[in-house]
C-alpha positions as CSV (number, residue, x, y, z in Angstrom):
1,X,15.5,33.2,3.2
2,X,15.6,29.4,4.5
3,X,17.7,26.9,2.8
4,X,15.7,24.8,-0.3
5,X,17.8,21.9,-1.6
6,X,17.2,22.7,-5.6
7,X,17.8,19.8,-6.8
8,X,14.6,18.3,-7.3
9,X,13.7,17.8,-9.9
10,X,10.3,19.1,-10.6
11,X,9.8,22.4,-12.7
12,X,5.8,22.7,-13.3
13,X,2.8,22.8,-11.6
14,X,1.2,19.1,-11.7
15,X,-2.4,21.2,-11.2
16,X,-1.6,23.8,-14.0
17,X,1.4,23.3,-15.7
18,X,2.9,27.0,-14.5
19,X,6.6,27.1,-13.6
20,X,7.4,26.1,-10.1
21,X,9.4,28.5,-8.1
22,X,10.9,28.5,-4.9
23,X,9.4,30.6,-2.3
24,X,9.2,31.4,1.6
25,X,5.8,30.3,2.3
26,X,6.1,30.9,6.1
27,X,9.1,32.8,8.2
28,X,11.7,30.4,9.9
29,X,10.9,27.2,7.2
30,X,12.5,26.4,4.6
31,X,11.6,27.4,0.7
32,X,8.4,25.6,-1.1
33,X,7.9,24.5,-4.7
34,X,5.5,27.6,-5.4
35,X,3.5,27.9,-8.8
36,X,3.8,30.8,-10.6
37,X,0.0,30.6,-12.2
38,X,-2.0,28.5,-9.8
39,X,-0.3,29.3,-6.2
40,X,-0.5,25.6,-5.5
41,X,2.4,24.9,-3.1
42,X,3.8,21.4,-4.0
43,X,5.2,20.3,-0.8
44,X,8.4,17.7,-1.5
45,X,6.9,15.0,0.9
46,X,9.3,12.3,1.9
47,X,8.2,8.6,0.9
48,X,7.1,5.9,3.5
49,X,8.5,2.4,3.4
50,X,8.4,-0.8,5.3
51,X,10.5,-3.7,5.9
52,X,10.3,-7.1,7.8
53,X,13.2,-8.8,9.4
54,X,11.7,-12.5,9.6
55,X,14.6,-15.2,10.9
56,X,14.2,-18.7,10.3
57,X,15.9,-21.3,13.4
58,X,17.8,-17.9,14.4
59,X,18.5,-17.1,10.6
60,X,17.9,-13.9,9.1
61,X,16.2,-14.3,5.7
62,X,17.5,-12.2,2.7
63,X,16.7,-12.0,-0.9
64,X,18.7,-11.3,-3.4
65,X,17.5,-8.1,-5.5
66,X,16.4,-8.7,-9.1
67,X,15.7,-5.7,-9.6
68,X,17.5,-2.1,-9.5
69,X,18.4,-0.1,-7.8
70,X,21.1,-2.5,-5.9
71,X,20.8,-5.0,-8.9
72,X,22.1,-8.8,-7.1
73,X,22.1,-7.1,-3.4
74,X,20.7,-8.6,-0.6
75,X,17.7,-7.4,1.7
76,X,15.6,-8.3,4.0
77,X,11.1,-8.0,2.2
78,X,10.1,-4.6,2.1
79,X,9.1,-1.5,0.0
80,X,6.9,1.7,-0.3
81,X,3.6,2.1,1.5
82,X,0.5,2.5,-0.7
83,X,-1.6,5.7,0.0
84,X,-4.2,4.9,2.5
85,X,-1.9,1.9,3.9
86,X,-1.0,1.0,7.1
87,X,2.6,0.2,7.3
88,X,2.3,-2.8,8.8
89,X,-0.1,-3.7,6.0
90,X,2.9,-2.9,3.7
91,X,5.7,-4.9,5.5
92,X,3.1,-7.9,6.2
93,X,2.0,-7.8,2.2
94,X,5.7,-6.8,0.7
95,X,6.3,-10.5,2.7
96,X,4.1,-12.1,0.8
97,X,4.8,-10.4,-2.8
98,X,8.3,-10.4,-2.3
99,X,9.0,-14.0,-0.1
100,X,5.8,-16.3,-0.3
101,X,5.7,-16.1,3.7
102,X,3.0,-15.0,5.5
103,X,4.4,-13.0,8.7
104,X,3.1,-11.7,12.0
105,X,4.7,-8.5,13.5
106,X,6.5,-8.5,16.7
107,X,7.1,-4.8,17.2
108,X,9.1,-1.9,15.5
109,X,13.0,-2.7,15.0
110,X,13.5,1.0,14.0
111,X,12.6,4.0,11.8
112,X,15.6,4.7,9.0
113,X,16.6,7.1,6.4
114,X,19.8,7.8,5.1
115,X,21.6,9.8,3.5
116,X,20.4,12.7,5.5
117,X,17.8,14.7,4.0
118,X,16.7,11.1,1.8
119,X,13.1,11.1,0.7
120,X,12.5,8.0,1.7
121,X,11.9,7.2,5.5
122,X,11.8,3.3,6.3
123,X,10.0,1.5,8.8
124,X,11.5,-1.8,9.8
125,X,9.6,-4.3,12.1
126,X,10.8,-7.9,13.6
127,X,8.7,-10.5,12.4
128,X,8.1,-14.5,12.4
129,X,6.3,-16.8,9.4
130,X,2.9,-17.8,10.3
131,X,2.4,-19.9,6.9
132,X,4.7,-21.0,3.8
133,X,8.1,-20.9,3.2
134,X,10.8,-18.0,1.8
135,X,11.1,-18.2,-1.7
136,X,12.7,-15.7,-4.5
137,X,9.6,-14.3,-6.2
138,X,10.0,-12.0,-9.2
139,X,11.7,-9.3,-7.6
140,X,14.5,-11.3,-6.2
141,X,16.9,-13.9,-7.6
142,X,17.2,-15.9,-4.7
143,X,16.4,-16.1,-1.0
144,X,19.5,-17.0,1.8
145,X,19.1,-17.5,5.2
146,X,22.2,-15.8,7.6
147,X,23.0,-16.2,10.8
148,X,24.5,-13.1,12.5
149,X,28.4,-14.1,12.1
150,X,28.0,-14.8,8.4
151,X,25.7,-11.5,7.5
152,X,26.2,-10.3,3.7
153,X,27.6,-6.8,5.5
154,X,29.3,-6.1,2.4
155,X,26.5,-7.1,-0.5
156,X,23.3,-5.4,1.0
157,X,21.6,-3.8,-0.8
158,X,21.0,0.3,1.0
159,X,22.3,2.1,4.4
160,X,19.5,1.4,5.5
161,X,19.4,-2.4,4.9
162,X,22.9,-2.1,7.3
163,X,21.9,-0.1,9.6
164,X,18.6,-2.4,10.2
165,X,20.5,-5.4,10.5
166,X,22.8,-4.0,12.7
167,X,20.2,-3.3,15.1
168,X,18.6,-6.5,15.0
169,X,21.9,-8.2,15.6
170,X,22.9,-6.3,18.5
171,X,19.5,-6.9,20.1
172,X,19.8,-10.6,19.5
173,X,23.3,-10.8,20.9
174,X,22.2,-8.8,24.0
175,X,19.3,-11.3,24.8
């Protein structure tokens, strides 16, 4: 029998209300969430975000979370892609929820998840402001701008947050 991480979470059917159980659906893959009444297989799908690293006169812009998880940490505008969204829609609208700035995308600055085996699966793209100017909205509690020396390494907000950063530095030193 494949390996099924059992830890989550979910114990009935969301079409019938049975017990889920885990089960080999197909040879060689790991275990499914299998109804006991329904057969419905409730596949444990990871979640898709996106992010936008905008800089401002070679300035990184961060905001401050207001919100948990990572209460007071800094990150860069981003967050889960709506069903039936592009997520470049996301990253270009969590800009404007989350900063006030309107952005244009310049490309992909990488795909992350961590820990391994996270649900969630983040998209991070290099942007630049086409209108307004960064703002804390009502998910943050204040907006900084960071040049690569002085990068918050130590007060951002997820792994992933790092690891982006990290990327986008290096690629801006190597230019």
């Amino acid at each position: 029998m494949a390996h099924f991480h059992t830890d989550h979470g979910y114990r009935f059917c969301p079409r019938c209300g049975s017990i889920l159980e885990a089960r080999c659906v197909k040879a060689g893959e790991q275990d499914r969430l299998c109804c006991a009444g329904c057969e419905f297989v409730f596949y444990l799908d990871p979640k898709l975000a996106a992010g936008v690293v905008v800089t401002v006169e070679d300035r990184v812009v961060l905001l401050r979370r207001a919100i948990e998880p990572a209460l007071g940490a800094w990150v860069f505008p981003g967050g889960f892609v709506d069903r039936g969204e592009h997520p470049e829609e996301a990253a270009v609208r969590e800009a404007w929820e989350e900063a006030g700035i309107r952005v244009a995308l310049d490309g992909i600055l990488g795909i992350y998840s961590h820990p391994p085996g996270s649900p969630v699966i983040l998209i991070v793209y290099h942007g630049r402001i086409l209108e307004g100017s960064p703002e804390a909205l009502d998910e943050s509690l204040e907006v900084g701008f960071f040049a690569a020396e002085a990068m918050p390494w130590d007060d951002l907000a997820f792994q992933t947050t790092r690891m982006a950063l990290r990327d986008f530095v290096e690629r801006s030193v190597a230019k």
